[in-house]
N, C-alpha and C positions, 0 to 999 in steps of 0.2 A: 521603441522610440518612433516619432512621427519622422517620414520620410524617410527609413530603414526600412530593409525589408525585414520580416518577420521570422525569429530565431527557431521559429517550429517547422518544421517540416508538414506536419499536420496541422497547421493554423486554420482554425473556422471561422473566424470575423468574417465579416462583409468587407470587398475594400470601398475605402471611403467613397468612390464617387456610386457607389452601389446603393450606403446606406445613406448618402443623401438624396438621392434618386426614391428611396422607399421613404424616408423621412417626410420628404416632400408632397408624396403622394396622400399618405397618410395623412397630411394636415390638409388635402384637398377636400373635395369631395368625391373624391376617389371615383374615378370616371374608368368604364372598362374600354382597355385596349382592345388591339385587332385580334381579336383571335388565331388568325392566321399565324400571329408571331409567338401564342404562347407556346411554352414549353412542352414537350412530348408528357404523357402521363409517364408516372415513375413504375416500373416494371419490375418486379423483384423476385430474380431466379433460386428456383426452390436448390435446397442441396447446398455444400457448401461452397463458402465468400470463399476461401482460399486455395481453389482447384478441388480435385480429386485427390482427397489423403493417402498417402502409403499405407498406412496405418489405421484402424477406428479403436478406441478402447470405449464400451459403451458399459452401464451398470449393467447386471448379470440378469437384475429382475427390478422393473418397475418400484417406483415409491409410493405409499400413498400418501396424498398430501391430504388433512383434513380440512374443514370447511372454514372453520373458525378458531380462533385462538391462537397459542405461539407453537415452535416448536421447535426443541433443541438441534444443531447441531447435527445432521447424517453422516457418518465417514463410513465410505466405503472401499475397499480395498482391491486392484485387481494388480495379477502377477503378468510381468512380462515376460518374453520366452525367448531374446535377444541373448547370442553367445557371445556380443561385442559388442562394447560403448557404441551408439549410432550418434547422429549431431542431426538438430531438427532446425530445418529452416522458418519453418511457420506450420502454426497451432491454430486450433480456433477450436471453443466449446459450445456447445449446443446444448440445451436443454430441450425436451419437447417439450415441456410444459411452460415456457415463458415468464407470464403471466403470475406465478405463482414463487419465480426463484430471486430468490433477494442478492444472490451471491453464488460462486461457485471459484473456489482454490485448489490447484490441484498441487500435490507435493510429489517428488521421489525420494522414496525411503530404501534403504539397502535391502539387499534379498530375503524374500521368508518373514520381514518386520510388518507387525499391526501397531505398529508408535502412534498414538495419538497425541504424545505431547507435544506442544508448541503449536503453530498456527499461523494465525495473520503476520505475528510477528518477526518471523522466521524468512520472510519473503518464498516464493511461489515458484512451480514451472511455467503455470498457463493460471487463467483465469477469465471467469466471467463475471460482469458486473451491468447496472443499465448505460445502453452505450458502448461499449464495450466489450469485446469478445472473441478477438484474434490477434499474433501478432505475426508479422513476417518482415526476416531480415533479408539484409542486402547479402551481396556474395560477401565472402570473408566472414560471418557471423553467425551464429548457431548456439541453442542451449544443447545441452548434452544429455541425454536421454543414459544413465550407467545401465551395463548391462546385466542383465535379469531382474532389472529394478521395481519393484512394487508402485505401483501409483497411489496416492492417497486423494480421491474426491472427498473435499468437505463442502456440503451442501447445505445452504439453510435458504429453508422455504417461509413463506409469508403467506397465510393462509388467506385467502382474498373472498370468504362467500360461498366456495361450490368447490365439494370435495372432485378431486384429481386425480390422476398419475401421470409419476415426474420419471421418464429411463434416460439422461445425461449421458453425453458422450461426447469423447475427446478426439480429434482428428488430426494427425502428423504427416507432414510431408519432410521428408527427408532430405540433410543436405547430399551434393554428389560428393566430393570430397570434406575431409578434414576441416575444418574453417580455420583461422588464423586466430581468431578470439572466441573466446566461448563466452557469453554473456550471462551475467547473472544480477540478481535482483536482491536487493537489500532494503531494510524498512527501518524508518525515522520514528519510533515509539514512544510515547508517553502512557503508562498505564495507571500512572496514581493521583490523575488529576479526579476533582469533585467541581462542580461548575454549578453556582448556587441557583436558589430558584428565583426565577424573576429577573437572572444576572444579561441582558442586553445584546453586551458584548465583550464575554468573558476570552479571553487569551488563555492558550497552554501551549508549550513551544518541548521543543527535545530537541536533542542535536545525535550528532553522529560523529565520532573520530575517525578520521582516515589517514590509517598507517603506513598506506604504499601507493606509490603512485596510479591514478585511476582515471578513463575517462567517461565520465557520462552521456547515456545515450539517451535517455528517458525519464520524465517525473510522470509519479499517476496519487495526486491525493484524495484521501480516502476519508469520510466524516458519515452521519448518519444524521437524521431529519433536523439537528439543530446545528448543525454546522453552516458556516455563516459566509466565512472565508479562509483563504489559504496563503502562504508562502514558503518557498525554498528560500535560503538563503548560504553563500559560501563563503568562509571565515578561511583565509589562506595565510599562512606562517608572516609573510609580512606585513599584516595587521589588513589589511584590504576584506569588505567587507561588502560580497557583491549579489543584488537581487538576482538570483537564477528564472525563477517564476511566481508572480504576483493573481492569486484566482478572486477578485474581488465580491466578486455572487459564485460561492458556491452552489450546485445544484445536486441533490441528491440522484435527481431522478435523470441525472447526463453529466454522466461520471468520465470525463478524458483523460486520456493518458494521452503530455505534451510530450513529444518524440523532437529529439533538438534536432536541427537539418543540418550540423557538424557536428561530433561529437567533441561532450564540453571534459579541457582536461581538467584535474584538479589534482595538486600536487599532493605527495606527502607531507603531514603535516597540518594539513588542512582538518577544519572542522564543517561539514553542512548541519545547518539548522532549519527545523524544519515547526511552525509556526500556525496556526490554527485560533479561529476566533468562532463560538459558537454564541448563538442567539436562543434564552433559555424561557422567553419572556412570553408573555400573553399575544404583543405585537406580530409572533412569529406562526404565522396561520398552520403550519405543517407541525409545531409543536403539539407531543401527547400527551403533555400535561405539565404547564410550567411552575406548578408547586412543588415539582420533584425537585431534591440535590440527585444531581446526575454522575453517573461514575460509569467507569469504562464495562462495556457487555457485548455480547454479542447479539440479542434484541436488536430491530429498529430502535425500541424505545427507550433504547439505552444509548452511547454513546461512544466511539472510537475516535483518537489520534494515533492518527497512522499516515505518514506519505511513506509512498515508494519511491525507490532508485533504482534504475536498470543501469549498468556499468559492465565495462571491460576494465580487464589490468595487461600493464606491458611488464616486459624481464620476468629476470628471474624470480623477486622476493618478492611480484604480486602471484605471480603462479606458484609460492608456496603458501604464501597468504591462503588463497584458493582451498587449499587441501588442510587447512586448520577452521576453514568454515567461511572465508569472505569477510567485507566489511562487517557484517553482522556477527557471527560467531567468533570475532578474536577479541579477548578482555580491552573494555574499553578504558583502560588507566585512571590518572588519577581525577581526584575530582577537581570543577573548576576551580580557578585562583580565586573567582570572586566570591565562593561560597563557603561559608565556615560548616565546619562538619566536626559534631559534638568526638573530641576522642573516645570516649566509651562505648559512640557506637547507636545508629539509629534504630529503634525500635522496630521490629518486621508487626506491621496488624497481622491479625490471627487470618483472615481470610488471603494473606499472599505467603504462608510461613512455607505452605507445599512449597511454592514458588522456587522462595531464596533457600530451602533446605540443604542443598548441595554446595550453594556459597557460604553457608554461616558455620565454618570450621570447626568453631570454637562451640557451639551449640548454646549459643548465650541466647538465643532469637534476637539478635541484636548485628546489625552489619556497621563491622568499624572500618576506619579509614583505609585496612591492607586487605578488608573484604570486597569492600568497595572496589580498588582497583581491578579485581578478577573479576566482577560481573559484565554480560555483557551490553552493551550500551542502552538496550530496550528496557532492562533492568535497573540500569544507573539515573535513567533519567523517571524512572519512578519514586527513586529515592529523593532527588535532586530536586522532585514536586513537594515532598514531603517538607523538605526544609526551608522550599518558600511561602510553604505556608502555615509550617512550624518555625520560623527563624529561632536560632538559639540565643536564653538570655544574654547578655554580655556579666561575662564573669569570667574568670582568670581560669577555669576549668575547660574554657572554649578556645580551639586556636584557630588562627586567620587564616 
């Protein structure tokens, strides 16, 4: 709001009398200053932004990226040799290839595991994206690094012209003691939207349940080249209904993670919603082709909803929460009040059946309303896309 200060910690605006100072300038004829007053050239010390690591995990042997075309997907796997949980105060990834990486997630999977399943959706240790590419907390705050834990780099590169090699590598600085909170990162997913061609300004939203008391430290939303704009939003038990963070130009290409400069509570009970509007259209210069129906991938030229949440939990029944998997991995109940949801049970399409195979008990390929509640919320709100844009006929066989 105008004349408050700004809820970010990391706020990049200009302040106003900055950016009517450059406003003005601009509408001038732009007459050069004194030299003497400009600013120092920007210098930029090789090695890493976040000190000297404790730690480096770097791939074992270069990638090669080729010249042209797409390319799946890299997961690479390295083992840790840590005989006790460590707690990392700040991360930062590196690629030496730049130029050529669209992305970079890193995961910890228990000891001896090569899992590939899951992904963006699962939330992250560390990551890189453009813009993007360390984090480091304050005292009291730390991710936890388990110990002998496997790391998992998933890399995908963007072939840009001129074949490469990509060797990535992960740098950790260690906390001195134990932190008080461990933080951890949860994602707002929608994966069964379709966003027609030519559509403007198509909307797809997901939400997220939050079972125990949480506070949030961080939003990083996340879209690909037709993504338009973004919003948080928090939905608290007595009916309050409050904007967290509004991205109105999204940029692909300066991707921010807003770090709030208190951390924001939010009760049990609570639902965030997480909101996205992409631009599918001719208008939209960066689109690859607006004759496509677009649907969720892992290409640029496909398309993702996804925000993230970095959170803490207090007591005792968010640090059990914690060890059944976080906001993300605990079943996200039932479905909303406002959405009718056929009893027999919605159809799984053939291309998500791997998916829901472990929630569909009954092996009907069909998720009914006591499957539904077992899934987890990234799941639920794929289902939830289905039925708005399947809505069910009204017939005595449908309940409210």
């Amino acid at each position: 709001p105008a004349g408050q200060p700004s809820p970010f910690l990391n706020d990049r605006r200009l302040p106003e009398a900055d950016r009517r100072d450059l406003l003005a300038w601009l509408a001038s004829d732009r007459p050069q200053g004194d030299p003497a007053d400009a600013p120092l050239p920007l210098r930029f010390t090789p090695g890493w932004t976040i000190g000297q690591p404790d730690v480096i995990y770097q791939l074992p042997k270069p990638i090669a990226v080729k010249a042209e075309g797409t390319m799946p997907y890299q997961n690479v796997f390295i083992d840790t040799d840590f005989d006790e949980d460590r707690w990392v105060q700040a991360l930062e990834v590196q690629p030496t290839a730049r130029e050529v990486v669209h992305h970079v997630l890193v995961f910890t999977l228990p000891p001896g595991s090569r899992r590939i399943v899951g992904g963006e959706t699962t939330g992250f240790f560390a990551a890189y994206v453009p813009g993007n590419n360390k984090l480091i907390y304050p005292p009291g705050y730390a991710k936890k690094l388990p110990k002998k834990a496997v790391l998992r780099f998933q890399i995908h590169y963007t072939p840009n012209g001129k074949p490469t090699m990509d060797q990535t590598r992960l740098g950790l600085i260690f906390a001195k003691e134990k932190p008080r909170y461990e933080v951890q990162v949860a994602a707002v997913a929608n994966l069964g939207f379709r966003i027609p061609p030519g559509a403007e300004n198509h909307e797809v939203s997901a939400r997220l349940p939050v079972p125990f008391d949480v506070r949030l430290l961080a939003l990083f939303p996340h879209a690909h080249l037709r993504g338009k704009a973004a919003r948080y939003e928090l939905h608290t038990p007595d009916g309050t209904t409050t904007t967290l963070l509004h991205v109105p130009r999204y940029d692909f290409n300066w991707q921010l993670e807003y770090r709030f400069a208190q951390p924001v509570p939010v009760p049990r009970g609570s639902t965030l919603i997480y909101r996205a509007w992409y631009d599918n259209s001719a208008n939209n210069p960066a689109n690859p082709d607006p004759s496509r129906t677009v649907r969720w991938g892992e290409q640029t030229y496909d398309e993702m909803h996804l925000g993230y949440v970095e959170y803490v939990v207090d007591g005792l029944t968010g640090r059990m929460a914690l060890l059944q998997g976080g906001l993300g991995g605990n079943p996200g109940g039932p479905p909303p009040a406002d959405v009718r949801f056929p009893p027999e049970g919605v159809p799984i399409p053939e291309r998500f059946q791997r998916l829901f195979q472990r929630f569909d008990t009954n092996g009907d390929k069909r998720i009914d309303p006591k499957e539904f509640e077992q899934l987890p919320p990234f799941l639920q709100n794929g289902v939830l896309e289905y039925l708005r844009a399947n809505p069910p006929p009204e017939s005595p066989n449908w309940k409210d």
